[in-house]
matplotlib code that plots the C-alpha trace (Angstrom):
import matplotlib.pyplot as plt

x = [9.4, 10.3, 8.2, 5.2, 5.4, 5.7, 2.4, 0.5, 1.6, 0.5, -3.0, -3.6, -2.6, -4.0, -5.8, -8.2, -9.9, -13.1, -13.2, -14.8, -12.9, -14.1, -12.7, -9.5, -9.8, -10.4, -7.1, -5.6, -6.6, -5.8, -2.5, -2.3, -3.4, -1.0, 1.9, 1.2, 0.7, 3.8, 5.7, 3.8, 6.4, 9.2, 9.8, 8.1, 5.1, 7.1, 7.2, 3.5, 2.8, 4.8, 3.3, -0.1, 0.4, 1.6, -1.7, -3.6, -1.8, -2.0, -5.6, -6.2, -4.3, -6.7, -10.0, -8.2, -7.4, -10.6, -12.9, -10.2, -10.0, -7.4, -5.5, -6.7, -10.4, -8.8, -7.3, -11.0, -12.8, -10.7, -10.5, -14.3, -16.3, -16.6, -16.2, -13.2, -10.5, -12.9, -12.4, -8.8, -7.9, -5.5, -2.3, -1.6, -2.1, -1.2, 2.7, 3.1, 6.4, 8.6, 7.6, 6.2, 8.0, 10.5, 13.9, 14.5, 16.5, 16.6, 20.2, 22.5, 24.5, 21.7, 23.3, 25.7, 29.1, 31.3, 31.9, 35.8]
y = [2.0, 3.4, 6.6, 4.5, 2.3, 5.6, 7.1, 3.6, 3.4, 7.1, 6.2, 3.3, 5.1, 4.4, 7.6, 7.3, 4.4, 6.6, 6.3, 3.2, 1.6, 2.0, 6.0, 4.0, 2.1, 5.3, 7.2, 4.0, 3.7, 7.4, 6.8, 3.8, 4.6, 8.1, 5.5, 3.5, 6.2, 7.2, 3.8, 2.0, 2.3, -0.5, -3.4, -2.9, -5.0, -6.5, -4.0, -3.2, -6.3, -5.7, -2.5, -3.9, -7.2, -4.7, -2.3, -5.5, -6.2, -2.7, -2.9, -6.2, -5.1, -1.5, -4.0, -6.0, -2.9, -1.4, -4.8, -5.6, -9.2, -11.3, -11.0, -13.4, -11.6, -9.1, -11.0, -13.0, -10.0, -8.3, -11.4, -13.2, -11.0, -8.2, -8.4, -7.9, -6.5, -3.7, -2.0, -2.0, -1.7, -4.5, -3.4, -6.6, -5.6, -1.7, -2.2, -0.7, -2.0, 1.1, 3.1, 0.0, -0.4, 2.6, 2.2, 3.4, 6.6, 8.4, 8.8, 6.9, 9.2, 10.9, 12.0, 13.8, 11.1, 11.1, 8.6, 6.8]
z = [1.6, 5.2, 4.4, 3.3, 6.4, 8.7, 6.9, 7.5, 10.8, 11.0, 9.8, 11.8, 14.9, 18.6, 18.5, 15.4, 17.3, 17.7, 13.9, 12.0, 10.3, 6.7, 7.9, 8.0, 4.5, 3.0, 4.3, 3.5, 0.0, -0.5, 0.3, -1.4, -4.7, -4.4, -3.7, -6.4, -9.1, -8.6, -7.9, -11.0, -13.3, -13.1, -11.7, -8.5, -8.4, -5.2, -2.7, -3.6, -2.4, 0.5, 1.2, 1.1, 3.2, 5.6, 5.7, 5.9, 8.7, 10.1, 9.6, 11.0, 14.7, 14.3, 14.7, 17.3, 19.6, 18.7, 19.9, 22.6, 21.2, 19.6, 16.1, 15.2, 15.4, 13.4, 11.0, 10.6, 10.3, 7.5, 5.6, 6.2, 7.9, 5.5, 1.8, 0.4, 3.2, 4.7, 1.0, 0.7, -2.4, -4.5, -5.8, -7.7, -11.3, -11.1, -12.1, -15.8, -17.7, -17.9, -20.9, -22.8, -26.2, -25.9, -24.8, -21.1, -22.1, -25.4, -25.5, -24.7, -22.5, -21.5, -18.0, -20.0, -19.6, -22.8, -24.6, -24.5]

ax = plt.figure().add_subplot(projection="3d")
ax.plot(x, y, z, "-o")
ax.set_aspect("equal")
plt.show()
């Protein structure tokens, strides 16, 4: 969860403020949808969420700095102003039950423990 905060914070940075932000939502959503690939499996529909509320946010503080205005602008022109959050994309219904219908492992001791 650290790395994935790190790599938005990354993205988001001071410097890319030449760029639009839809240049944003689209490193963004890269990442994103690379994250939650891999993280889609389990019970993890959680810190997805977490992960997103905190690009939204990450986003919304990118138009503030960029239009010198309040968070509050930024937080009304990711959520009203444009449709759907600049583009970002929803994790909400990406989490897959692990391996649907087969048992987590095959064996039993499948880490290779005896048995007593």
């Amino acid at each position: 969860m650290w790395h994935a905060r790190d790599r938005i914070r990354e993205i988001t940075a001071r410097r890319w403020m030449l760029l639009p932000p839809e240049a944003i939502v689209r490193d963004l959503n890269g990442f994103l949808r690379g994250w939650a690939g891999y993280f889609r499996y389990g019970h993890s529909g959680q810190r997805l969420s977490k992960i997103r509320r905190y690009a939204q946010w990450r986003l919304a503080h990118f138009v503030r700095r960029r239009h010198r205005r309040s968070m509050a602008f930024g937080w009304w022109v990711l959520t009203r102003a444009r449709p759907a959050d600049l583009g970002l994309i929803s994790l909400y219904v990406i989490v897959v039950a692990p391996r649907a219908g087969k048992p987590w492992r095959d064996r039993p001791n499948a880490a290779g423990e005896r048995r007593r």
